[in-house]
C-alpha positions as CSV (number, residue, x, y, z in Angstrom):
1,X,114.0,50.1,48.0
2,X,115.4,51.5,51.1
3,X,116.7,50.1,54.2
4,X,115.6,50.1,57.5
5,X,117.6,53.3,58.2
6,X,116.6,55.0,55.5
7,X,112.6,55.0,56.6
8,X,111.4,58.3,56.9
9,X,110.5,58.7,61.2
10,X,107.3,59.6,62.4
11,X,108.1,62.4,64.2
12,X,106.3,62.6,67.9
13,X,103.4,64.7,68.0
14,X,103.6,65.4,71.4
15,X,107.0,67.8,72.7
16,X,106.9,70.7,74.8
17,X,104.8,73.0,73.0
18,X,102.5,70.3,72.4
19,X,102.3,69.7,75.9
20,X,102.0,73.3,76.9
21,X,99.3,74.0,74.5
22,X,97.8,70.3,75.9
23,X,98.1,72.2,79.2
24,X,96.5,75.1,79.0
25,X,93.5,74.0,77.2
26,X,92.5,71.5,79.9
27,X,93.7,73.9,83.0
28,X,91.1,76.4,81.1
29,X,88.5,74.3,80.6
30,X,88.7,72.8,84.3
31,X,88.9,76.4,85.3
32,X,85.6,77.6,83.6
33,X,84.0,74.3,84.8
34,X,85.0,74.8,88.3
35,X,83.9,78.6,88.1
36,X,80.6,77.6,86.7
37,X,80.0,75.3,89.0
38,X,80.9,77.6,92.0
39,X,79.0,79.9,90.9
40,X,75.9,78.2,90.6
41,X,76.6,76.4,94.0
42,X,77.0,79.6,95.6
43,X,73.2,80.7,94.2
44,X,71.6,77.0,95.4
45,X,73.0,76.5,99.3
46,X,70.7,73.5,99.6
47,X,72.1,72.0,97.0
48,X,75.9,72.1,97.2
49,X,75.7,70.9,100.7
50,X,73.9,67.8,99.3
51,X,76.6,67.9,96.1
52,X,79.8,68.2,98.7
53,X,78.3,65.1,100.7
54,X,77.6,63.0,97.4
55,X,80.8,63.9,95.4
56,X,83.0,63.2,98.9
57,X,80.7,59.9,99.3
58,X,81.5,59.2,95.9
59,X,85.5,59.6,96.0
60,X,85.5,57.9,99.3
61,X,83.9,54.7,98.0
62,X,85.9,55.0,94.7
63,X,89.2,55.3,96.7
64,X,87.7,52.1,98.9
65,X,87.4,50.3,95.7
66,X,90.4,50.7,94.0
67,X,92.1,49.6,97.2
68,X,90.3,46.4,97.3
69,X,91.4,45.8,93.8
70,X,94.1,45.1,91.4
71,X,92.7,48.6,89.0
72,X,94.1,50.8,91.9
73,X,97.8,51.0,90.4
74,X,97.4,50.9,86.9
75,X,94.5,53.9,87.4
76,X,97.1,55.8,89.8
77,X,99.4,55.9,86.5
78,X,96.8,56.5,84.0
79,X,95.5,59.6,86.5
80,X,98.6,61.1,87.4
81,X,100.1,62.4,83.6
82,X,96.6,63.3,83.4
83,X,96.2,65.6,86.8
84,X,99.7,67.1,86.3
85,X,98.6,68.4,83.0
86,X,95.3,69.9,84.7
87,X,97.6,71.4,87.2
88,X,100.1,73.1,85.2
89,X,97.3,74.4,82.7
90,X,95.3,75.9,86.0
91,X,98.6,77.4,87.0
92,X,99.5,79.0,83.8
93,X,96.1,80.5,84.0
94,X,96.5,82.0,86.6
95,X,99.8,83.2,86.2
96,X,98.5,85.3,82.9
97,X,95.8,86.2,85.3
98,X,97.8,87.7,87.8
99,X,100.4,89.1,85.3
100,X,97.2,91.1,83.9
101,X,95.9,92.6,86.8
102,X,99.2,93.8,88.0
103,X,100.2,95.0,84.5
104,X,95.9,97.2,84.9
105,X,96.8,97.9,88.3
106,X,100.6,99.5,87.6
107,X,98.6,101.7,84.3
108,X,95.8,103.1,86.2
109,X,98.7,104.3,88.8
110,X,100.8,105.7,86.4
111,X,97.8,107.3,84.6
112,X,96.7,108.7,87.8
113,X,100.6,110.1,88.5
114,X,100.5,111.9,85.4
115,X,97.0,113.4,85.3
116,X,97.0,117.3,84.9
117,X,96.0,118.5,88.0
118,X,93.4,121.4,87.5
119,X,93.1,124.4,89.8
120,X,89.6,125.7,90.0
121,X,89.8,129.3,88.5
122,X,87.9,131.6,90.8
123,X,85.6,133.9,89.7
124,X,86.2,137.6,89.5
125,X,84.8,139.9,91.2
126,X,82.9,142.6,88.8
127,X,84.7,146.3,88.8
128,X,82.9,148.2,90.6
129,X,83.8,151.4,89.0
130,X,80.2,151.4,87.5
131,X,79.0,151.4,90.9
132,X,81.6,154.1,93.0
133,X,82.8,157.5,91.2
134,X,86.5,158.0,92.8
135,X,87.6,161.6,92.4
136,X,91.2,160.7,91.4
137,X,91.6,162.8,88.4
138,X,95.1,164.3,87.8
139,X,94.8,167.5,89.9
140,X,93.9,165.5,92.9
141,X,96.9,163.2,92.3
142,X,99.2,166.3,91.9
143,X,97.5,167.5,95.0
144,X,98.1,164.3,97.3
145,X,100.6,163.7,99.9
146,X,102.4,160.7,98.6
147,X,101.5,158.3,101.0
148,X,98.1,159.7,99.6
149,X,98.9,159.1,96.6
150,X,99.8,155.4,97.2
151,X,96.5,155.4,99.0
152,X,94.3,156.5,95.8
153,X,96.4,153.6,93.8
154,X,95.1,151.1,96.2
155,X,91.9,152.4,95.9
156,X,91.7,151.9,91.8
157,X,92.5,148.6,92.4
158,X,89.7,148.0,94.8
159,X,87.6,150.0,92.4
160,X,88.6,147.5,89.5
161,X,88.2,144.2,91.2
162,X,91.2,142.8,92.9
163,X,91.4,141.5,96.1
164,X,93.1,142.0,99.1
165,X,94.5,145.1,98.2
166,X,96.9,146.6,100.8
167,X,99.4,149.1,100.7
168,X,102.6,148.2,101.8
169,X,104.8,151.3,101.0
170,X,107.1,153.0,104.1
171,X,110.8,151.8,105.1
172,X,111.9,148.9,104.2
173,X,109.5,148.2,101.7
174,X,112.1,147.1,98.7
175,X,110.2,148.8,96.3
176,X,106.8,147.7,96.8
177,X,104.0,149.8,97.6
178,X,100.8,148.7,97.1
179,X,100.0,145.0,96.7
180,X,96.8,143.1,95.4
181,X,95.7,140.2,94.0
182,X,93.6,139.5,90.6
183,X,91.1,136.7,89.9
184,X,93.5,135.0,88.3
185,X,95.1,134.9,91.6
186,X,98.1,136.5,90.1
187,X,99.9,138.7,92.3
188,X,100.2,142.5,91.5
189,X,102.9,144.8,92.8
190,X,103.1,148.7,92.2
191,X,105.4,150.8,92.7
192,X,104.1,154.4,93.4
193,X,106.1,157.5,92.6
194,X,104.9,161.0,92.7
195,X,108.1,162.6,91.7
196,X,108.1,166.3,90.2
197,X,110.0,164.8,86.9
198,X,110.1,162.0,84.7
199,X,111.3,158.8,87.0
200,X,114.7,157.8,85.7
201,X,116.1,154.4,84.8
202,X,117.8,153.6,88.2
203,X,114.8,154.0,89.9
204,X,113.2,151.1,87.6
205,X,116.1,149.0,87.7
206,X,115.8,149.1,91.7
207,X,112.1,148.0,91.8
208,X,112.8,145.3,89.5
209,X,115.7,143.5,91.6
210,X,112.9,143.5,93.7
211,X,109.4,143.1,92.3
212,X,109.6,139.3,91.4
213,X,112.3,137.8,93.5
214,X,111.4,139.2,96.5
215,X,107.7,140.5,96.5
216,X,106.6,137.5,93.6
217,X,104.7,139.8,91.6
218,X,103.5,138.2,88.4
219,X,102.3,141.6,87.5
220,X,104.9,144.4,88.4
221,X,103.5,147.8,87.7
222,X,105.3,151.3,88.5
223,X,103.1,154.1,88.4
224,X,104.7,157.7,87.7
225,X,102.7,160.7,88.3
226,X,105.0,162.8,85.6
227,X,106.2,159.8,83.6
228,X,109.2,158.3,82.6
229,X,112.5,159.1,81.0
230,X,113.3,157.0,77.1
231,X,116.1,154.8,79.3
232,X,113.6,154.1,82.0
233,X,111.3,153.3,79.7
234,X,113.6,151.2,77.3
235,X,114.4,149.4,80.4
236,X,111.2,148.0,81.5
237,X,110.2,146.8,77.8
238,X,113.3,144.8,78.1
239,X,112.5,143.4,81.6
240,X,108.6,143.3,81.0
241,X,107.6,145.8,83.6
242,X,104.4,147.4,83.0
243,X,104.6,151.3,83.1
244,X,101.4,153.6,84.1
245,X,103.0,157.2,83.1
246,X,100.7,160.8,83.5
247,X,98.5,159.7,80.3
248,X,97.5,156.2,81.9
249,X,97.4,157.5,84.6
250,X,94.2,159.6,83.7
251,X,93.2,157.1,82.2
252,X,92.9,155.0,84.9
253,X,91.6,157.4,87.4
254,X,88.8,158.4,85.4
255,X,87.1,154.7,84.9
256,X,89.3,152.2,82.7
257,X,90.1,149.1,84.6
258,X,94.1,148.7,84.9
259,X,94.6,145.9,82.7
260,X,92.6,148.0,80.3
261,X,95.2,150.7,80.5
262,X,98.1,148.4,80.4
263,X,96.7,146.0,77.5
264,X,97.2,143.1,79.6
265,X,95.0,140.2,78.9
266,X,92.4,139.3,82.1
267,X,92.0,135.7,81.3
268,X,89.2,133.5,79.5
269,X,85.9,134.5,80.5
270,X,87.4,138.4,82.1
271,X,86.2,141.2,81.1
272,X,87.7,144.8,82.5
């Protein structure tokens, strides 16, 4: 036998996850009731106004009876466990509720922050070489005046397609000549030199202090009527300056478009 102490305890089936479990339930299902309810008021105007006036006639009449009586109290205990637990299930809906939609709300920002933001590519326009024979073979680039022959440049690179070509070149130009700009909308710089010899190394080194920093050329070009010494030319591989010498430069006068001659790529969907 065992003793009184020894009994094994019921243990209480209701604690405070029983109760918040209890809790949420009923706050859910009052919740959907009350929304369904709503809902089908809002659709039947008639009839809610008729429903408010009954349910309020109702409650008024109840509360007028329980006064009258000895129930009131011992209902007033009974109701209020009961409407506290409809309360704080109600309010831990709506909590998750709210703690949802802010939790959406703070994503779709952060996805929106982060989005890649795309730049329409405009279209280029077609060389129109095929259209316009330029008479800028090597004789008449020997034979031009060298702002001439800065003029011809900009007008291969109107030929080709670029845009906005202008040229720049005179004092106090740091280097740049003639300056357009590609359908890529990357900006192209040259450097025009119509020297009697091969353009040395310090003349390079000059236009490149020069050509991105100051100008922003994303495509720095020099073009040498007689070419370039191994130094010069060792010196723009290094620095990724593109170099038009006297064979590109026939090249290019006689119908190839200039990324053509440099083997630079135009872009998806370019052709040269």
């Amino acid at each position: 036998m065992t003793s009184g102490d020894e009994r094994p305890r019921r243990q209480d089936s209701t604690g405070p996850d029983g109760d918040s479990g209890l809790a949420f339930l009923m706050g859910f299902f009052a919740l959907g009731i009350v929304v369904q309810t709503a809902a089908w008021l809002w659709g039947h105007p008639l009839a809610a106004t008729a429903a408010l006036g009954a349910s309020a006639a109702v409650l008024l009449a109840l509360r007028a009876a329980l006064r009258r009586t000895a129930l009131g109290p011992p209902v007033r205990r009974f109701l209020r466990p009961m409407w506290a637990l409809v309360q704080a299930g109600v309010a831990t809906r709506f909590t998750l509720a709210r703690t949802r939609a802010a939790a959406s709300v703070t994503g779709r920002i952060e996805q929106w922050a982060q989005r890649p933001v795309r730049h329409e590519t405009p279209e280029e326009p077609d060389a129109s070489y095929t259209r316009r024979s330029l008479d800028h073979t090597l004789e008449a680039f020997e034979a031009a005046t060298p702002t001439r022959f800065e003029d011809m440049c900009r007008e291969l690179l109107e030929r080709d397609g670029f845009i906005d070509a202008v040229r720049v070149g005179g004092a106090g130009d740091l280097g740049a000549d003639v300056v357009a700009v590609d359908g890529l909308g990357r900006r192209v710089v040259l450097q025009c030199k119509r020297h009697s010899a091969p353009l040395g190394s310090e003349a390079v080194q000059r236009f490149n202090g020069t050509a991105r920093p100051v100008h922003g050329a994303a495509v720095p070009v020099v073009v040498a009527l007689n070419g370039f010494t191994e130094p010069a030319a060792a010196f723009a591989t290094r620095q990724r300056l593109h170099l038009v010498d006297r064979e590109r430069l026939a090249r290019w006068g006689a119908g190839q478009h200039l990324y053509q001659v440099l083997d630079i790529d135009p872009g998806p969907g370019r052709h040269t």
